[in-house]
C-alpha positions, 0 to 999 in steps of 0.5 A: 492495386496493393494495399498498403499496410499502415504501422499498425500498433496496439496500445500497448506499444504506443509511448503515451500508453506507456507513460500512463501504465508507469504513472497508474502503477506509482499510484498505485504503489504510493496508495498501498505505502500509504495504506501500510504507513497507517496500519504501522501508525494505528499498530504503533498506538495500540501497542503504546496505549496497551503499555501504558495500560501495563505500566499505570497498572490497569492491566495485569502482565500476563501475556496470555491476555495480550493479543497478537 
């Protein structure tokens, strides 16, 4: 009697698994943007803060004392 050899396929060829690699990764994508969206927000304040600091005069100008 031959065996017949069923449609094997690993889970990487199934559509199912497919759908939910390309769902993990925009997860994954919209988790980093947001990330960089607040470390943009928080260097965007800082920055803000220290000019102010600048223009009110509570801080000398010198650029040796800014940090980077």
């Amino acid at each position: 009697m031959a065996h017949e050899q069923k449609n094997q396929t690993g889970p990487e060829d199934r559509p199912g698994s497919e759908r939910a690699d390309i769902a993990r990764r925009v997860a994954n994508f919209k988790a980093h943007q947001a990330k960089l969206q607040q470390e943009r927000d928080e260097y965007y304040k800082s920055v803000r803060a220290r000019i102010g600091r600048t223009l009110d005069g509570s801080q000398p100008t010198n650029v040796a004392n800014t940090p980077e």
